[in-house]
C-alpha positions as CSV (number, residue, x, y, z in Angstrom):
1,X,4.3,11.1,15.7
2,X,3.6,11.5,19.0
3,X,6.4,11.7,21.9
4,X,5.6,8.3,22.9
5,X,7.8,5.6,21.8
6,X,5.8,2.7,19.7
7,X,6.8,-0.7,19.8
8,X,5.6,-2.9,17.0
9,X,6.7,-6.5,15.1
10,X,6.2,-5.7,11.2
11,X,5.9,-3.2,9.0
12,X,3.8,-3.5,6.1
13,X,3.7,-1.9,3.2
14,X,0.7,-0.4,0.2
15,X,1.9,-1.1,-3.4
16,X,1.1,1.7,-5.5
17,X,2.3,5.3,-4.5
18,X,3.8,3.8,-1.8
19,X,6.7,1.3,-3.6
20,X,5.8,2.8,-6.8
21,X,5.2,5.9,-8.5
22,X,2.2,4.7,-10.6
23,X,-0.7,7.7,-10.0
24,X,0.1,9.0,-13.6
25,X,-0.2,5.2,-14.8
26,X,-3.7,4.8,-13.4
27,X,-4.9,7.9,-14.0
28,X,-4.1,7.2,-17.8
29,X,-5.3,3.6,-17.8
30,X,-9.2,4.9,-16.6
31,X,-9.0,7.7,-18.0
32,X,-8.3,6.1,-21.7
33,X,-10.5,3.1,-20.6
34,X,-13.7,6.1,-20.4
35,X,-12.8,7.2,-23.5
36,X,-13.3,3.4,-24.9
37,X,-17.2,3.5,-24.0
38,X,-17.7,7.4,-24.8
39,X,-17.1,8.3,-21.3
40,X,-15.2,11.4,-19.4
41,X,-13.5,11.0,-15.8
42,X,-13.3,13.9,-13.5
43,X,-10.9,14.8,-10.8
44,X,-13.8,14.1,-8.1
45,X,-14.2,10.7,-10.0
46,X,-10.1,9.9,-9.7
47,X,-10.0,10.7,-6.0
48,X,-13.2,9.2,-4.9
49,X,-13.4,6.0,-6.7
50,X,-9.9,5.0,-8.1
51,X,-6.1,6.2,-6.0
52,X,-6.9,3.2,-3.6
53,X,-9.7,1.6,-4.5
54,X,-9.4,-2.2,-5.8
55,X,-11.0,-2.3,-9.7
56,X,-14.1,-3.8,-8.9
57,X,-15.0,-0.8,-6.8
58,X,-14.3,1.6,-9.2
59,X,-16.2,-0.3,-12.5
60,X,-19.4,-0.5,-10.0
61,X,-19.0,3.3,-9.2
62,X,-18.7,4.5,-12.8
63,X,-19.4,2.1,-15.1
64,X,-22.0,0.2,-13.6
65,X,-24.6,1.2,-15.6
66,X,-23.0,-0.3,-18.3
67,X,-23.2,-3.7,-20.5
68,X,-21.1,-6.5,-18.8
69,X,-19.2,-6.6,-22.5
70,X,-18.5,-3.0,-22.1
71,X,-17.5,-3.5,-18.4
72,X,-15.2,-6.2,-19.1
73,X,-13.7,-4.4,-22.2
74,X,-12.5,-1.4,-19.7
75,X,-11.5,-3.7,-17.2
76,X,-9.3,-5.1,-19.4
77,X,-7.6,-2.1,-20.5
78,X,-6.6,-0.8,-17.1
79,X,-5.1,-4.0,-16.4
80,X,-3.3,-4.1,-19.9
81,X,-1.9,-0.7,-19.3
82,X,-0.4,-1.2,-15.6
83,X,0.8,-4.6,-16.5
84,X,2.9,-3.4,-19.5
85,X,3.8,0.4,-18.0
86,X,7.3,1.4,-16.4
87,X,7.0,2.8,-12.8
88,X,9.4,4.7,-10.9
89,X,10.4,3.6,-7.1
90,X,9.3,5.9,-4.3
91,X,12.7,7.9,-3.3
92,X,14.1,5.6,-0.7
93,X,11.8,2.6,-0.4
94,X,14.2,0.3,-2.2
95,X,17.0,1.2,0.3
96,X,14.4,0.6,3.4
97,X,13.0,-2.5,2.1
98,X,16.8,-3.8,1.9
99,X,17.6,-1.9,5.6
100,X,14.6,-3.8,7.1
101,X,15.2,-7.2,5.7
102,X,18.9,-7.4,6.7
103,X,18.0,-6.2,10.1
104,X,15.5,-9.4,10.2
105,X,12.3,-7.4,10.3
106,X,9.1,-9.0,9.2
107,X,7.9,-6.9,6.1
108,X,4.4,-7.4,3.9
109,X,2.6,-6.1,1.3
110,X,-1.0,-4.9,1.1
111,X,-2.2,-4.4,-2.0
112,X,-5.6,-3.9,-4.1
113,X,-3.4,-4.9,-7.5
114,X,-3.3,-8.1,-8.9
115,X,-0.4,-11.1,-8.6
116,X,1.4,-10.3,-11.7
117,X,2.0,-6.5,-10.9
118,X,3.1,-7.5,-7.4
119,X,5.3,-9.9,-9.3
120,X,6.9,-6.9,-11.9
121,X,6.8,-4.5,-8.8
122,X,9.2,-6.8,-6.1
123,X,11.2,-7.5,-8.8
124,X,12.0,-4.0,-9.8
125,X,12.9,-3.0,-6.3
126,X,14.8,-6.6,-6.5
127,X,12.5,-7.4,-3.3
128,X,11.1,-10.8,-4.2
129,X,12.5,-12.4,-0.6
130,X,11.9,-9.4,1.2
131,X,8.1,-10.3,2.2
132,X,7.4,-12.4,4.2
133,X,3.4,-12.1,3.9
134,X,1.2,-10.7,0.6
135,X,-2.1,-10.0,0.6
136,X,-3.6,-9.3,-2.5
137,X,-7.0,-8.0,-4.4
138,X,-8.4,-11.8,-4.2
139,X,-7.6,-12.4,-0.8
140,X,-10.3,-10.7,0.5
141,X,-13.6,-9.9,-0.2
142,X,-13.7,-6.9,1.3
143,X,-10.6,-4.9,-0.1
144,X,-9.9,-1.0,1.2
145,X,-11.0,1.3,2.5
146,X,-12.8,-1.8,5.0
147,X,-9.8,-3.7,7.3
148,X,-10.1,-7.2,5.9
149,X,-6.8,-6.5,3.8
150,X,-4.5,-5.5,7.2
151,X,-6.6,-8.1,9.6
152,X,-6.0,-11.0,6.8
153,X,-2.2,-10.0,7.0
154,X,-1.8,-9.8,10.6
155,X,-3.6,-13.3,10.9
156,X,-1.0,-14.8,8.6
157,X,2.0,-13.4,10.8
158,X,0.0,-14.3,13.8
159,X,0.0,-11.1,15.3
160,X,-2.9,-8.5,15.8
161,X,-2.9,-5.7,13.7
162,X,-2.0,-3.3,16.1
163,X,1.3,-4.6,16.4
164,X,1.9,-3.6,12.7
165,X,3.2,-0.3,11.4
166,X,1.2,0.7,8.0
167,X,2.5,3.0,5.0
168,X,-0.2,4.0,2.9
169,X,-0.6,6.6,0.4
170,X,-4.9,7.1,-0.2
171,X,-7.3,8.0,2.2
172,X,-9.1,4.4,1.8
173,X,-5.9,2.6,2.4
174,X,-5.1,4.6,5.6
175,X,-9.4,4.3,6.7
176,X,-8.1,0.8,6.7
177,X,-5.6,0.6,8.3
178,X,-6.4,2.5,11.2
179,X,-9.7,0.4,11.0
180,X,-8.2,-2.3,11.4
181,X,-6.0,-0.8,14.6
182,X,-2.4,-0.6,12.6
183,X,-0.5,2.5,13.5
184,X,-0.4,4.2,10.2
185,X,1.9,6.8,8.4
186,X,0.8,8.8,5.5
187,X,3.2,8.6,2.3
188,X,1.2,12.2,1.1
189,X,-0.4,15.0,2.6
190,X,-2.3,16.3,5.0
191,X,-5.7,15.4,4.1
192,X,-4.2,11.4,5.4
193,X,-3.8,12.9,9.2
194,X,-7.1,13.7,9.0
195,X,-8.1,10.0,7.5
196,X,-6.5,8.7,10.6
197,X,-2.3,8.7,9.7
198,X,-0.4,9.5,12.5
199,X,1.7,11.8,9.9
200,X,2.7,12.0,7.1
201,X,6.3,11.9,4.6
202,X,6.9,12.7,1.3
203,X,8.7,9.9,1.0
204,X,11.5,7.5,2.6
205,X,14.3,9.1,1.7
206,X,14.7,10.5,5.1
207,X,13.7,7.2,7.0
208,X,16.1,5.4,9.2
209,X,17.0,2.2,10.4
210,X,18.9,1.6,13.3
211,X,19.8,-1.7,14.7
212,X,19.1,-1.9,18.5
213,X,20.0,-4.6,21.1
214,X,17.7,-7.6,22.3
215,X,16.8,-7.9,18.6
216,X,14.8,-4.8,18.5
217,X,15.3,-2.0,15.0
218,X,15.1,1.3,15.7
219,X,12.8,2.9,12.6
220,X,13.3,6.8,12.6
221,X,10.6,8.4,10.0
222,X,11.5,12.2,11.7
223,X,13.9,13.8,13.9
224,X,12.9,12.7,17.2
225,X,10.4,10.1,16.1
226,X,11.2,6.3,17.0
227,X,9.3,3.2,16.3
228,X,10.9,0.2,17.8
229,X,10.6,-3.4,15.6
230,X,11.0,-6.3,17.4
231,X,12.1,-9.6,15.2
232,X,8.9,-11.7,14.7
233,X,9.8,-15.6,13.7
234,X,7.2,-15.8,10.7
235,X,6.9,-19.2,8.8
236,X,7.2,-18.8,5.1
């Protein structure tokens, strides 16, 4: 982060990689979905077309050649397999999620999954009041890497979206994002800086909240880094 102090009113959060440990989970769920229509997913394939990319997205990039049966059948099977999988938290999310919420900071979700993930997901970090907005793969029509997901989100809190802070863990997510004027932090590595994260964490562990007067939280992501969270009065 840079030295300069940022001041925004909600923090919002990706789903997968960034709640949830779920890359091996997806990987599997294409991969074996490939396999189902005599088909082999590379490593260019993963990062390109699926870590971040709604479903839709990733069927017309690989599969669209294929009958709408065949189509639907491998749709169906990624969604069986990360509806019925167990995910691990991110190291420290659950504990910032809870930090946030007490202080009185707005807090979303951002998501290219579906409803009943979301659902299995908020209740393993036992976050299902936590959030007060949730955008989802349906909301928009447009999902990541292009802004509608984090302008649809500000719009419901009735804020712009550069008064948001973003965690996101895939390059699309963080292209939009920072399309959408958020002030972003990479949950990942170095290639996200250069997607447009301000930086980047391994994970929250480290992450701090501090309460401040006048209703502000002080969020610390690294020694000497501050973002300052004013309360936002959000109708749910």
């Amino acid at each position: 982060m840079s030295e300069d102090k940022v001041s925004v009113s909600a923090v919002l959060f990706d789903m997968d990689g960034v709640l949830v440990d779920s890359k091996a989970v997806i990987e599997r769920a294409w991969n074996e979905a490939a396999q189902l229509c005599g088909r082999r997913i590379t490593e260019e394939d993963i990062h390109n077309h699926i870590h971040g990319q709604p479903g839709p997205h990733t069927i017309r990039a690989l599969f669209g050649d294929l009958p709408r049966a065949d189509q639907e059948k491998i749709q169906a099977h990624v969604i069986h397999v990360e509806n019925t999988a167990d995910y691990e938290p991110i190291p420290g999310v659950k504990q910032l999620i809870t930090r946030l919420h007490a202080a009185g900071i707005t807090i979303g979700l951002v998501t290219s999954g579906w409803q009943y993930k979301i659902d299995r997901v908020l209740e393993l970090l036992q976050a299902q009041s936590s959030f007060s907005v949730i955008v989802q793969r349906d909301d928009v029509a447009r999902g990541k890497p292009h802004p509608d997901p984090y302008l649809l989100a500000a719009e419901r809190l009735g804020i712009p979206a550069s008064r948001t802070v973003v965690f996101e863990d895939a390059i699309s997510g963080v292209t939009s994002a920072v399309t959408a004027g958020a002030y972003c932090v990479g949950i990942g590595g170095e290639d996200l800086i250069k997607s447009g994260a301000k930086f980047a964490i391994s994970d929250f562990e480290d992450v701090e909240v501090q309460i401040g007067s006048s209703g502000v939280a002080v969020l610390s992501c690294r020694p000497g880094d501050q973002l300052f969270i004013e309360r936002l009065s959000v109708r749910v």
